[in-house]
N, C-alpha and C positions, 0 to 999 in steps of 0.2 A: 524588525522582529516579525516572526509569523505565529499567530496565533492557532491551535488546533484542541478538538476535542476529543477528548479517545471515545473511539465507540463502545468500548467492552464497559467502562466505569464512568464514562460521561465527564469524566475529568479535565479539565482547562490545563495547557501548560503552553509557554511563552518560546518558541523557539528561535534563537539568533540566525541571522542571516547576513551574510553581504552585503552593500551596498548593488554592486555587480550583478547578486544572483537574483538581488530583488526587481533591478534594472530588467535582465533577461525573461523575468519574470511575467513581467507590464502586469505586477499587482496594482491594482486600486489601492488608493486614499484611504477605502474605507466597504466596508463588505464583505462579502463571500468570494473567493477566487474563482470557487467551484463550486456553482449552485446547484442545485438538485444533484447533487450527487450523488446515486442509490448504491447500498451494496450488489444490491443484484448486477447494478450496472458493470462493475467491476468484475465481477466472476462470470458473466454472462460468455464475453471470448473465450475463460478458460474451458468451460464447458464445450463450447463448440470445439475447443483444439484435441479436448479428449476426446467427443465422439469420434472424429476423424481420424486418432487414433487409436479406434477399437477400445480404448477403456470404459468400463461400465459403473468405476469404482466411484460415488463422488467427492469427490477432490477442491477444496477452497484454495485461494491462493494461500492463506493463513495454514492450513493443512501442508501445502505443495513450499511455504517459507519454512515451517518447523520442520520436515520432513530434509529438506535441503538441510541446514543446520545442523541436523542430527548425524546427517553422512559427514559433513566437514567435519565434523566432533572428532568421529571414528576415524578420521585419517589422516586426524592429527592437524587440522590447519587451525591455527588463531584465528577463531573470531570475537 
């Protein structure tokens, strides 16, 4: 199982995994998979991908995931 916390609510929830995926993984025993992991650190590339293309707007990946989502909505695909 993989354990995670949401960031928005701090909430704990328990997520199933494979054996396989957890293998591919080379999770630890026991720990953080991904220490220090910042938000910043994550949106950092997206920012650099939208300088580079001219956009001035700022854009989260959370922003750029709901934005995606909302067009599949619109055109009809199951998600």
């Amino acid at each position: 199982c993989l354990r995670i916390r949401t960031q928005k609510t701090q909430t704990e929830a328990t997520l199933p995994i494979s054996y396989e995926a957890y293998e591919l993984c080379g999770m630890p025993d026991t720990g953080k998979v991904f220490k220090g992991l910042k938000r910043s650190m994550i949106n950092y590339p997206l920012k650099n991908w939208l300088k580079k293309a001219g956009i001035t707007k700022p854009i989260t990946f959370h922003g750029f995931r709901h934005s995606y989502a909302v067009i599949q909505i619109s055109l009809g695909t199951d998600i």
